[in-house]
N, C-alpha and C positions, 0 to 999 in steps of 0.2 A: 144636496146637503142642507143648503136653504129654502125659505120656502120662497114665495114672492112678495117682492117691496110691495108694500102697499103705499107708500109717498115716497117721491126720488129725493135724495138730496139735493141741497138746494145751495147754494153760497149764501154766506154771512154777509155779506155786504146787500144784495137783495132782499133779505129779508128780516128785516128794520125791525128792533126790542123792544122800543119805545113804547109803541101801541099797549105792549103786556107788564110795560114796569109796574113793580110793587106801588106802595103810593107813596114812597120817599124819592127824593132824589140829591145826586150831592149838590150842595152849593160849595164852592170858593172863597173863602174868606177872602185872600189877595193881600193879607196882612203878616203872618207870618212865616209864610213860607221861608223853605234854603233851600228848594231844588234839587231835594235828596233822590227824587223820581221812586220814591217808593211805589206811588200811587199809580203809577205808570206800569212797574211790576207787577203788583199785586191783580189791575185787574184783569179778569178772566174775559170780557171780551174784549180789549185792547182800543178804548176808544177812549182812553184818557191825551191828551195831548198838550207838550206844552217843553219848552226849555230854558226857560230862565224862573230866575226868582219871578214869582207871585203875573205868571202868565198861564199856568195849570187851566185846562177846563175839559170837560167832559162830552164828549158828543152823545146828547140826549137821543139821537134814532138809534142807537144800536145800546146805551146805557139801563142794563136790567134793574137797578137802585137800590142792588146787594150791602151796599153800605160799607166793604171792603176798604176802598179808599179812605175812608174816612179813619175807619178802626187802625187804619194804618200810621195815617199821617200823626208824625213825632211833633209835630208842633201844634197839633189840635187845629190847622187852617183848614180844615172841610169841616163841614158839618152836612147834616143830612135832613131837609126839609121835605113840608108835605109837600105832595105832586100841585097843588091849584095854589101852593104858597107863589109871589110875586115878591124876587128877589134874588 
């Protein structure tokens, strides 16, 4: 019915996004957040992490820099910077 894999699947946890993010990435304000965890929901590959107010951050190895979070976030505390920005 199929024909053959030509690459096997792989785990998401071995094989790290980072390398291919776009060239944004979120940054954290840490200023207003409320812990709504939207941004938690919203992303598609689930490497936002955090539970209290204004503790949110994002694991850069697996973070594609879709910008999702950010579009999300009700109190505008993500923003989305370039990838060689420091900060």
């Amino acid at each position: 019915m199929f024909g053959p894999l030509i690459v096997k699947p792989s785990k998401s946890k071995g094989d790290k996004t980072g390398s291919w993010r776009i060239q944004l990435r979120p940054k954290y304000l840490q200023k207003n957040c409320i812990a709504c965890k939207m941004c938690v929901l919203i992303c598609p590959e689930g490497c936002v992490q955090g539970k209290e107010k204004n503790n949110y951050i994002s694991d850069y190895n697996y973070c594609k820099g879709c910008g999702l979070c950010a579009q999300v976030c009700p109190k505008a505390d993500i923003v989305m910077i370039e990838e060689d920005s420091r900060g």
